[in-house]
C-alpha positions as CSV (number, residue, x, y, z in Angstrom):
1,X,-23.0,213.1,131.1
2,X,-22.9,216.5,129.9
3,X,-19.7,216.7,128.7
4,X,-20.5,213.5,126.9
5,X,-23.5,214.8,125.1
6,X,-20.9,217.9,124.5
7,X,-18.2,216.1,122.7
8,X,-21.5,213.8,120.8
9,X,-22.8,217.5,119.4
10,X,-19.1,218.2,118.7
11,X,-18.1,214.6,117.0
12,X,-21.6,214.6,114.8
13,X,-20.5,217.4,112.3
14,X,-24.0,219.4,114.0
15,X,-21.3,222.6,113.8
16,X,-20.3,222.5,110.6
17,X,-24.2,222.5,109.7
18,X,-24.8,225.3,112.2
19,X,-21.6,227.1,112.8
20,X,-23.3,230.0,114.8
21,X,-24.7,227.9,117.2
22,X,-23.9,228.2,120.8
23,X,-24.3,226.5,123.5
24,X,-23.8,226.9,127.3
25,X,-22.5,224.1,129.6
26,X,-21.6,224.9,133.3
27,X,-19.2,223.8,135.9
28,X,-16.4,225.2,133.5
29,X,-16.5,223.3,131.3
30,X,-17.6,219.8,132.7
31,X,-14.1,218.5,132.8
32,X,-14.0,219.0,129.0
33,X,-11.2,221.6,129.5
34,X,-8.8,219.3,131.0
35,X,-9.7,216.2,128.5
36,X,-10.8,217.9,124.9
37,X,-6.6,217.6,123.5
38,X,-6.8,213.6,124.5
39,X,-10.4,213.4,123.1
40,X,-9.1,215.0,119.8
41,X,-5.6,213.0,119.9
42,X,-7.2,209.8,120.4
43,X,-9.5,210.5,117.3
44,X,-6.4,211.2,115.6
45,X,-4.2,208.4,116.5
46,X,-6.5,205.5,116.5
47,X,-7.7,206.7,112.6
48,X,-11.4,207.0,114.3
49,X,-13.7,208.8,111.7
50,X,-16.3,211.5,113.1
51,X,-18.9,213.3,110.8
52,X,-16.9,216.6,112.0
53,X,-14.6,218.2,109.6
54,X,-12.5,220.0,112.0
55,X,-11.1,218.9,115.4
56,X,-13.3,218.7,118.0
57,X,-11.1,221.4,120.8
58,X,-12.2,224.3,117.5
59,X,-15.7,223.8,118.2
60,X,-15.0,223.8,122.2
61,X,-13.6,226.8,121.4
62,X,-16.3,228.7,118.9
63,X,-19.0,227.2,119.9
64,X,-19.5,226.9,123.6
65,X,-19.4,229.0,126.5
66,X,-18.7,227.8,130.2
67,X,-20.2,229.1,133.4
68,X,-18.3,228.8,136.9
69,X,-21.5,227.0,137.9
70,X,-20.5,225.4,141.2
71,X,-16.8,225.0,140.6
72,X,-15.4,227.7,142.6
73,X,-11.7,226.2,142.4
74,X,-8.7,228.9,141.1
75,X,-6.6,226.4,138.6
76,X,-9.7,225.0,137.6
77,X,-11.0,228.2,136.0
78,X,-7.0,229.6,134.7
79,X,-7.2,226.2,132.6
80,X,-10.8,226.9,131.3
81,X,-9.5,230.4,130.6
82,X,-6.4,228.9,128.7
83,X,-8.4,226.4,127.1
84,X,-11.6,228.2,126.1
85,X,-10.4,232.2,126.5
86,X,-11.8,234.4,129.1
87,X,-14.3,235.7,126.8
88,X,-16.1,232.4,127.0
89,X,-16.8,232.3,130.4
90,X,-19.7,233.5,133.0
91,X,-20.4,233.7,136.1
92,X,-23.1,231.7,137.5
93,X,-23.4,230.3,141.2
94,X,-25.6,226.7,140.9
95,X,-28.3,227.9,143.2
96,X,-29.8,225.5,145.1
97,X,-27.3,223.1,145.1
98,X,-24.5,226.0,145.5
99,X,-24.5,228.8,148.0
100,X,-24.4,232.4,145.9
101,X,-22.7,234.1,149.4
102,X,-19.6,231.2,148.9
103,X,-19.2,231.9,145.1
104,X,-19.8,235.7,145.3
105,X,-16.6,235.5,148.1
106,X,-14.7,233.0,145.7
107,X,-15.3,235.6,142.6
108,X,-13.8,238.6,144.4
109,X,-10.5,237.0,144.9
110,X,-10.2,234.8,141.9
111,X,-6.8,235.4,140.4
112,X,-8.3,237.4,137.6
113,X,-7.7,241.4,136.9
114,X,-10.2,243.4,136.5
115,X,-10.9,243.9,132.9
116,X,-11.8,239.8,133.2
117,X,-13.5,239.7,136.7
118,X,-15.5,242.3,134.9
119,X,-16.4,240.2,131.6
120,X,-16.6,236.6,133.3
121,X,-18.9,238.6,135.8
122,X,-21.0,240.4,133.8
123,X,-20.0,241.5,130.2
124,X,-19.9,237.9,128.3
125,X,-23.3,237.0,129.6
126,X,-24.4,240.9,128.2
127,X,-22.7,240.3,124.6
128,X,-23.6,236.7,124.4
129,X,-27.5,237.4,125.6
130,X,-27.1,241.0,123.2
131,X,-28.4,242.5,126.2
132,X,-27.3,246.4,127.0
């Protein structure tokens, strides 16, 4: 449902009246990283019209951010990364329904290096939040 709603936003032209809005859906990505090209070719192709002026994997990619929110799964967060860019992911664990010990241990050995394990970990939640 949430990447539904996401794709809805994206399809309604809602970015093109608000181009700095952000918005923050977990799971990486709610499957969206995996289906946005075929959402955006299947526009194209069947001559569907959406409000949106541009295609809908450019507002995926400057307008949202994706948390690791109870997806703890290696190729499922390299094809977030490739999708979306590492700066557009965070952390996050999905407390209660997730266990913060079992995505803490998954974090540590994700196939990330350092510089990213440090800004999915910490440092996009500091610039997106502005915090210091």
């Amino acid at each position: 449902e949430t990447a539904t709603h996401s794709l809805r936003m994206m399809a309604s032209g809602m970015f093109d009246r608000h181009p700095k809005l952000q918005v923050i859906i977990g799971h990486l990505g709610e499957s969206l990283p995996g289906s946005i090209w075929r959402v955006d070719h299947r526009i194209k192709k069947g001559g569907d019209k959406t409000p949106a002026k541009k295609p809908l994997v450019e507002y995926f990619r400057n307008n949202f951010h994706l948390t690791t929110s109870g997806n703890f799964h290696d190729s499922t967060l390299i094809q977030a990364i490739t999708e979306i860019g590492v700066d557009r992911i965070m952390f996050s664990a999905d407390y209660p329904f997730e266990d913060f010990g079992q995505a803490a241990q998954w974090f540590d050995k994700a196939p990330l290096s350092e510089e990213d394990r440090f800004k999915i970990g910490r440092g996009n939640a500091q610039k997106l939040f502005r915090i210091k």
